[in-house]
DSSP file (Angstrom, degrees, kcal/mol; ACC not computed):
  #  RESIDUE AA STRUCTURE BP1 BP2  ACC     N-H-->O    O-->H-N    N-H-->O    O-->H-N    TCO  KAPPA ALPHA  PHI   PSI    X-CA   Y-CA   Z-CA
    1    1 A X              0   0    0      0, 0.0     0, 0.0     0, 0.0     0, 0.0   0.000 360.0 360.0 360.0 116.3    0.0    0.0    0.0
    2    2 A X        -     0   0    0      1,-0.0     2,-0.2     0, 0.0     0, 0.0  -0.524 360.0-169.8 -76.7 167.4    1.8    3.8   -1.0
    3    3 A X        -     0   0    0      2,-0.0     5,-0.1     0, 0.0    -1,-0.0  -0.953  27.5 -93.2-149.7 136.7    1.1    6.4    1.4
    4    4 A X        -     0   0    0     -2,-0.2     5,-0.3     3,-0.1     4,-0.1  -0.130  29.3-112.6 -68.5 167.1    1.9   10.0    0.8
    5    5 A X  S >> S+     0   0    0      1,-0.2     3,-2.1     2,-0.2     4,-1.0   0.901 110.3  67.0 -59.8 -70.9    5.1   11.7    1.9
    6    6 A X  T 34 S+     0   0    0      1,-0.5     4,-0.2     2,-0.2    -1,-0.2   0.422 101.2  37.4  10.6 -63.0    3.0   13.5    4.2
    7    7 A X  T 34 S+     0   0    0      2,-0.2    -1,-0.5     1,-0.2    -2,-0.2   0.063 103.3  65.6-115.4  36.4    2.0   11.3    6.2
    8    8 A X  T <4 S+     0   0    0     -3,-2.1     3,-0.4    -5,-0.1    -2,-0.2   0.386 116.1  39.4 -77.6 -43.3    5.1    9.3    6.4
    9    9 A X  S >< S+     0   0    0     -4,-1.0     3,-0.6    -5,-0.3    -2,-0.2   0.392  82.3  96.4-100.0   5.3    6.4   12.7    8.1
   10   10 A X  T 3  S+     0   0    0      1,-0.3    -1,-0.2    -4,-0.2    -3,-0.1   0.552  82.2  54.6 -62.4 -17.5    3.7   13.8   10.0
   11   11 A X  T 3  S+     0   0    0     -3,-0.4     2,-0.3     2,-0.1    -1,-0.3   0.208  83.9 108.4 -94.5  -1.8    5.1   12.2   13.1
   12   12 A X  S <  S-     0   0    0     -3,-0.6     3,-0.0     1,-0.0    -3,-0.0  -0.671  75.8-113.7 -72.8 129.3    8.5   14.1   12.6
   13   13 A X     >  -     0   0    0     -2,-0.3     4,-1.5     1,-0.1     5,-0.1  -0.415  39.1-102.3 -81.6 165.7    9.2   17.2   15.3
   14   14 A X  H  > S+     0   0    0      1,-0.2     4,-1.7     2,-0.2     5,-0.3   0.977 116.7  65.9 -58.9 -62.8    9.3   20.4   13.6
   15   15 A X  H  > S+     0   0    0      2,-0.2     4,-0.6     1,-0.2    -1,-0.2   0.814 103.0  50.4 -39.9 -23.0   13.2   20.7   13.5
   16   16 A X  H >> S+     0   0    0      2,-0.2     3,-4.0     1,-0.2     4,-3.0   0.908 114.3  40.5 -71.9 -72.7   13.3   17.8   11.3
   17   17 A X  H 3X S+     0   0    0     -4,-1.5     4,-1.6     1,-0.4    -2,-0.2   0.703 115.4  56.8 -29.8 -28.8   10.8   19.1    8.9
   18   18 A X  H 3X S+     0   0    0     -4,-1.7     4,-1.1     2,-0.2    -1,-0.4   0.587 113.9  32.5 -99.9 -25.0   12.3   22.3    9.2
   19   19 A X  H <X S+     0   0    0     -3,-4.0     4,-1.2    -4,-0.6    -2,-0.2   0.635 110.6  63.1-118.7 -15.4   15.7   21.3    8.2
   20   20 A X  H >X S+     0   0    0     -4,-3.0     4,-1.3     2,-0.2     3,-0.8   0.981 111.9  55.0 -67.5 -60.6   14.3   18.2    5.3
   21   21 A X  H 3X S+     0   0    0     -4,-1.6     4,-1.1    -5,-0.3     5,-0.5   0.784 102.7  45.0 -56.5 -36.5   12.9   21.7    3.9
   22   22 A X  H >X>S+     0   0    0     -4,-1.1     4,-2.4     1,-0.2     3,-0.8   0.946 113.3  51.2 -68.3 -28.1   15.8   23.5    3.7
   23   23 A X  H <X5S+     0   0    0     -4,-1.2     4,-0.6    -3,-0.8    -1,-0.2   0.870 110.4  47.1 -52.9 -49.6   17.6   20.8    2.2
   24   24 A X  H 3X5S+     0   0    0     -4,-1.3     4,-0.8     2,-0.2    -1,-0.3   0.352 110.1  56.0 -71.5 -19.3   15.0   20.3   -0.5
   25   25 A X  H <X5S+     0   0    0     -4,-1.1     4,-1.7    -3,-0.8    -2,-0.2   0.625 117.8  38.4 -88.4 -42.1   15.0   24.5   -1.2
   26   26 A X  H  <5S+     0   0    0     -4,-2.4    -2,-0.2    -5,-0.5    -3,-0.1   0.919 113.0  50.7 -78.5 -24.4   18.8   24.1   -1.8
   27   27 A X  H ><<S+     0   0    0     -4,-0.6     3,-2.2    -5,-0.5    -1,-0.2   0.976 109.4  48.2 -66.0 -53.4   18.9   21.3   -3.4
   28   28 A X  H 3< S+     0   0    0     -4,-0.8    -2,-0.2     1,-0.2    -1,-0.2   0.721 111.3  57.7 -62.3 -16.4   16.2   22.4   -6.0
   29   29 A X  T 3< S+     0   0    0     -4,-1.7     2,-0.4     1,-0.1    -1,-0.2   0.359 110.9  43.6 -90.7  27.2   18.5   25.8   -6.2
   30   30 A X  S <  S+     0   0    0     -3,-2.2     2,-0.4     2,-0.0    -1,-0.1  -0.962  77.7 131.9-161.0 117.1   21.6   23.6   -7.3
   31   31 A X        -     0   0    0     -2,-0.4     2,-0.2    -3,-0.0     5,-0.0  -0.975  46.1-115.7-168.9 155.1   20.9   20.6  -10.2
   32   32 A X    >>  -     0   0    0     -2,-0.4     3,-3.2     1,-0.1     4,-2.1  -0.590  32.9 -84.1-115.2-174.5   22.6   19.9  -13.0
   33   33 A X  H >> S+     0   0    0      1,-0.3     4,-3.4    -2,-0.2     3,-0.8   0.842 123.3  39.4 -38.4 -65.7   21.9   19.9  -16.5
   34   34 A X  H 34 S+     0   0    0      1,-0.2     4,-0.3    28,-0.2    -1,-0.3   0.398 115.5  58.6 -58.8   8.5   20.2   16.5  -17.0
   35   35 A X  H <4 S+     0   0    0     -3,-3.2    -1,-0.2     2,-0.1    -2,-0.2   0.625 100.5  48.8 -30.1 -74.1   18.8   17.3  -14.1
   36   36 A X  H XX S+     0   0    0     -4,-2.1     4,-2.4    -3,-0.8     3,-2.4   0.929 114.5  53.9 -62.6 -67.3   17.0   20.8  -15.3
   37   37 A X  G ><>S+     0   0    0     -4,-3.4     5,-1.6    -5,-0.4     3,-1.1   0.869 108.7  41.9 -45.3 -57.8   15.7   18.9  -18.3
   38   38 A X  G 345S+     0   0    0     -4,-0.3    -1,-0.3    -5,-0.3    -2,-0.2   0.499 105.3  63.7 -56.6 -11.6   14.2   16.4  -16.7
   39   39 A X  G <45S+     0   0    0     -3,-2.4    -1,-0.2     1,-0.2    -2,-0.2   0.737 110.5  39.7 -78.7 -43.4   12.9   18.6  -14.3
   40   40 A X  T <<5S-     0   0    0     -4,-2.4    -2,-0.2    -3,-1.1    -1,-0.2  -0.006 113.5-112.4-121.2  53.1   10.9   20.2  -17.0
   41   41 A X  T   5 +     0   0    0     -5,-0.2     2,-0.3     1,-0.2    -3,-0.2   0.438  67.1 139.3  76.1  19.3   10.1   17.4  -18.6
   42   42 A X      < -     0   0    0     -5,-1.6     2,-0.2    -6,-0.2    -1,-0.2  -0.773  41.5-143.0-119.2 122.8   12.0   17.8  -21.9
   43   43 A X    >>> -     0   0    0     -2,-0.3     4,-2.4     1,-0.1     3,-2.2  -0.529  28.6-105.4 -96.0 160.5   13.6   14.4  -23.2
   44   44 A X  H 3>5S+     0   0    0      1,-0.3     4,-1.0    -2,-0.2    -1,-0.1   0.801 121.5  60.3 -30.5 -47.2   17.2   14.5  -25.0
   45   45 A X  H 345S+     0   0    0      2,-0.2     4,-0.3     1,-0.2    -1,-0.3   0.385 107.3  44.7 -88.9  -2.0   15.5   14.0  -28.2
   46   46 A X  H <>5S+     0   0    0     -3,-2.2     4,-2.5     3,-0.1    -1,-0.2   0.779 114.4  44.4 -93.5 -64.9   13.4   17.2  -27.8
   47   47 A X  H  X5S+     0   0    0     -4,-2.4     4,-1.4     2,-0.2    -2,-0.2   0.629 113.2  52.2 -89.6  -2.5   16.0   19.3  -26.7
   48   48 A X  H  XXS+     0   0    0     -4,-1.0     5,-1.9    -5,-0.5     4,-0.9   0.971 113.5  46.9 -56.7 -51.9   18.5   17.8  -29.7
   49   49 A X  H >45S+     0   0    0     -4,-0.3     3,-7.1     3,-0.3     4,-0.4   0.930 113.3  45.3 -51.7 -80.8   15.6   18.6  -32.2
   50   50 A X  H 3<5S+     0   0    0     -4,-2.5    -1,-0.2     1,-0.3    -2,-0.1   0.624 122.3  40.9 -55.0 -32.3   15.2   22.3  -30.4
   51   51 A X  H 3<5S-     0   0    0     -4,-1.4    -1,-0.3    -5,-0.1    -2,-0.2   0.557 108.0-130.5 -82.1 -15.1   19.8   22.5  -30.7
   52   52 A X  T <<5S+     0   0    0     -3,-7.1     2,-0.3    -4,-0.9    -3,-0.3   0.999  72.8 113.5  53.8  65.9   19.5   21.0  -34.0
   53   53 A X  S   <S-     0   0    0     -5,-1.9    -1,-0.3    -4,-0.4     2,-0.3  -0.853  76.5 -97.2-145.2-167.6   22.1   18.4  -33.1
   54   54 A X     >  -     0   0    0     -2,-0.3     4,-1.3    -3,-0.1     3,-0.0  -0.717  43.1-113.3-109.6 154.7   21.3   14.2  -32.7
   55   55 A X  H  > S+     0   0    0     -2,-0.3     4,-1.2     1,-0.3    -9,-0.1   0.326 113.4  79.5 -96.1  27.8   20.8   13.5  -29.2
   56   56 A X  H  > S+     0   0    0      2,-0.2     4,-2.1     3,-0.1    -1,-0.3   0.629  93.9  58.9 -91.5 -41.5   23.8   11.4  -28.7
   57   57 A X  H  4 S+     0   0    0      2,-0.2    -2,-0.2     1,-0.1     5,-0.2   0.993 104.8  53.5 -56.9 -50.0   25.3   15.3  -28.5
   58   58 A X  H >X S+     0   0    0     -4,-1.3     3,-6.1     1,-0.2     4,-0.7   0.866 104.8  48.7 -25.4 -87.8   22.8   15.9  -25.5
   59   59 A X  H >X S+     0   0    0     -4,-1.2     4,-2.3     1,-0.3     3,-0.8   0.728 115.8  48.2 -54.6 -42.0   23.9   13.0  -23.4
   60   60 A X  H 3< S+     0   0    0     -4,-2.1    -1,-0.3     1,-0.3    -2,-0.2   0.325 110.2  47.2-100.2  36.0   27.4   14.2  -23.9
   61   61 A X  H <4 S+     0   0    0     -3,-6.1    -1,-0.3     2,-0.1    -2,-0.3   0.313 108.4  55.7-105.8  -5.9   26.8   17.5  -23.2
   62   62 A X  H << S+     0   0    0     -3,-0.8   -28,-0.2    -4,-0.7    -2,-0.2   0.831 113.9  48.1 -96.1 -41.6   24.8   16.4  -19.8
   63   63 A X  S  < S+     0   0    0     -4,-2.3    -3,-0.1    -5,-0.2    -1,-0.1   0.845  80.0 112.7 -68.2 -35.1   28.0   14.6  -19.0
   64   64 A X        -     0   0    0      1,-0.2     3,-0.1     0, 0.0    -3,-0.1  -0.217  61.4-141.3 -41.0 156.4   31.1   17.3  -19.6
   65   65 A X  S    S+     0   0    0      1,-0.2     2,-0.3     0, 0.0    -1,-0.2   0.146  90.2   9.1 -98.7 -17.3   32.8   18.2  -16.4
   66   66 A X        -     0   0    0     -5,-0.0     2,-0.3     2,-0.0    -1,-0.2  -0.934  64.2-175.9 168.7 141.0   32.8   21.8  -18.2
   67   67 A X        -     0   0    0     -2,-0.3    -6,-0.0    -3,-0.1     5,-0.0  -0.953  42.2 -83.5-157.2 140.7   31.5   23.4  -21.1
   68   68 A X     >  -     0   0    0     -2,-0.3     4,-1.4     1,-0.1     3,-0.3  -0.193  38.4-132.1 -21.6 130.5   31.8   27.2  -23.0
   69   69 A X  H  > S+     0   0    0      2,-0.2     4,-3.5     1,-0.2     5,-0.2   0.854 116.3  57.7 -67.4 -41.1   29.2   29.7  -21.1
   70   70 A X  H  > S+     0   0    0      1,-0.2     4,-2.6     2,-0.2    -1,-0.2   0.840 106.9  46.9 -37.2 -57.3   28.3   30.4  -24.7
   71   71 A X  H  > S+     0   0    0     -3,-0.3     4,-1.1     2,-0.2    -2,-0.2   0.950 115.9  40.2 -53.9 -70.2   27.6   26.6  -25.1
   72   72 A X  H >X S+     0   0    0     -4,-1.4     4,-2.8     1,-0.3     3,-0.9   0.931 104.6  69.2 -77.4 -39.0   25.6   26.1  -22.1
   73   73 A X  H 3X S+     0   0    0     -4,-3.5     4,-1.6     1,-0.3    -1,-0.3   0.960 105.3  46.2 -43.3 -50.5   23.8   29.6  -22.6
   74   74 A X  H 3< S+     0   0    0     -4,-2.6    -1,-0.3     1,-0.2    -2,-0.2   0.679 102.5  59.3 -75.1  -5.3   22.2   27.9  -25.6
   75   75 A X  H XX S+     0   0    0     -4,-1.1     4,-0.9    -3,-0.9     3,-0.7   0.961 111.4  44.4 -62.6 -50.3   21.3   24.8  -23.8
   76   76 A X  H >X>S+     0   0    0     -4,-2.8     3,-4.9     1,-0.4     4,-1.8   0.976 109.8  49.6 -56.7 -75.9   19.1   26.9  -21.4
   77   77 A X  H 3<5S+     0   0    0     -4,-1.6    -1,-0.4     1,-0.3    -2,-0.2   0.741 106.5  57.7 -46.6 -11.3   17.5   29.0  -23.7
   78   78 A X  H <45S+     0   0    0     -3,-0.7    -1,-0.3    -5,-0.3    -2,-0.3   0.908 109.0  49.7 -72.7 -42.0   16.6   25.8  -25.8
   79   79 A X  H <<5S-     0   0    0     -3,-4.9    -2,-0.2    -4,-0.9    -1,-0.2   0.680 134.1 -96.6 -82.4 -30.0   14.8   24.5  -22.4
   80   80 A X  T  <5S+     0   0    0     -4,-1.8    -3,-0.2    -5,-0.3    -4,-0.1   0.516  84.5 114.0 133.7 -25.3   13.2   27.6  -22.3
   81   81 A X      < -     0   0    0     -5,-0.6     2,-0.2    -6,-0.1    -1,-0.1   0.075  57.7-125.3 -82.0-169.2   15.6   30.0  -19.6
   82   82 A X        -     0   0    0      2,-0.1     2,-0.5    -6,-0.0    -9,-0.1  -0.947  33.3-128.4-137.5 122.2   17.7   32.9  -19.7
   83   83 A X        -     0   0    0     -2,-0.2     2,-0.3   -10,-0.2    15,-0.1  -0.702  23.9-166.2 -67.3 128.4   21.2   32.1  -18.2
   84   84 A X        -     0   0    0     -2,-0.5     2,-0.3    13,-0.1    13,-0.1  -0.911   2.4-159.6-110.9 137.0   22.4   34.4  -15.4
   85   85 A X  B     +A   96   0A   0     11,-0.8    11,-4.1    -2,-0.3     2,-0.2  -0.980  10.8 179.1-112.6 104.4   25.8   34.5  -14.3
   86   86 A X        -     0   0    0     -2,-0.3     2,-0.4     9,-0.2     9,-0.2  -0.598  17.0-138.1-109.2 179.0   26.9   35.9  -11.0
   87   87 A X        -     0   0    0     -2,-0.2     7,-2.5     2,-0.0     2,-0.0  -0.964  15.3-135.0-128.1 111.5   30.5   36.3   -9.1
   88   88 A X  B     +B   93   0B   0     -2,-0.4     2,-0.3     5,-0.2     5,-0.2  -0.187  23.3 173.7  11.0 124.2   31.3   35.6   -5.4
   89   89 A X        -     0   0    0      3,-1.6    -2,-0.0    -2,-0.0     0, 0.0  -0.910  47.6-110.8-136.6 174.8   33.3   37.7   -3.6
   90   90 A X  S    S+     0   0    0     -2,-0.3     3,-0.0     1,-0.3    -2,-0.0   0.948 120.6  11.5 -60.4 -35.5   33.9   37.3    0.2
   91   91 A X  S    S+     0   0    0     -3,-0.1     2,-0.3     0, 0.0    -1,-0.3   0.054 125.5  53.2-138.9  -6.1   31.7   40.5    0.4
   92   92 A X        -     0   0    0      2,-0.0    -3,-1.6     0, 0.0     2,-0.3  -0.931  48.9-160.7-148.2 170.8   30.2   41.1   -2.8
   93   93 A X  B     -B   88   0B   0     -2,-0.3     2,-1.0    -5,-0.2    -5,-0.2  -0.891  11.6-178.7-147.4 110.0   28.1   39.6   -5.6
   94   94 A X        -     0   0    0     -7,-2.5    -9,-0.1    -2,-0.3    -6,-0.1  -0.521  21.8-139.1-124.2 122.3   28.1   40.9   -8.8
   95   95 A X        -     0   0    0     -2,-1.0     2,-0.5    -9,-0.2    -9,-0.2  -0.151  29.0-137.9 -61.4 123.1   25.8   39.3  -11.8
   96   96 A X  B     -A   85   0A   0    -11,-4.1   -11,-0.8     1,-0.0     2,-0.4  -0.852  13.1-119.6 -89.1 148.0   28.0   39.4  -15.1
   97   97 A X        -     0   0    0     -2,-0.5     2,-0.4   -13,-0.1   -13,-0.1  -0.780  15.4-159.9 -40.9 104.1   26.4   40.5  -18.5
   98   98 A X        -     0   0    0     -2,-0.4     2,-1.0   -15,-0.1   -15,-0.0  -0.852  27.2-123.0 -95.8 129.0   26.5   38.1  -21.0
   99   99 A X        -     0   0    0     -2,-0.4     3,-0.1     1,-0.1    -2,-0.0  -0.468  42.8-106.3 -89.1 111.0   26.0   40.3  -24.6
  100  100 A X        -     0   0    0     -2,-1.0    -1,-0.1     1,-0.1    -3,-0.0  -0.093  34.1 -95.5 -26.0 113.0   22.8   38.6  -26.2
  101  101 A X              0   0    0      1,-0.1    -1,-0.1   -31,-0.1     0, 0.0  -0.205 360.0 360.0 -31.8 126.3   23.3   36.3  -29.2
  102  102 A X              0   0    0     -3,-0.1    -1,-0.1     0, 0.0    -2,-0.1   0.141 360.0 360.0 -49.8 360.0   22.6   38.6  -32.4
């Protein structure tokens, strides 16, 4: 018999609940590419069609370790996004400008 998550966790003190959430708000702010896709529902062979490539390029773009921001900018926007880029500093954050494809 399933049962919802719900009520698997209903019995839980709040600090647990409280701290499975944050885990599950950070997690969902940190995924990776095959990841994103799948997330909104869009199979390799979709987003090949949408890259114009075969979707044997997908799967080994889902795998690189590293890829051209240029590169990955067009993955997004194929799904549908807009890539934003920010920078770290101990003290600062500043969002880089990427100059829109012509």
């Amino acid at each position: 018999m399933s049962r919802k998550f719900s009520e698997l966790t209903e019995d839980w003190p709040q600090e647990r609940k409280e701290r499975v959430a944050k885990k599950v708000s950070e997690m969902k702010g940190e995924m990776a590419l095959n990841e994103l896709r799948q997330a909104l529902e869009i199979s390799q062979a979709e987003l090949a069609e949408r890259l114009n490539i075969k979707q044997p390029a997908v799967s080994r773009l889902e795998n690189r370790e590293d890829m051209y921001v240029g590169h990955l900018r067009e993955v997004v926007e194929a799904m549908g996004g807009h890539l934003k880029l920010t920078a770290q500093f101990e003290d600062l954050e500043i969002r880089v400008e990427l100059n829109p494809q012509a």
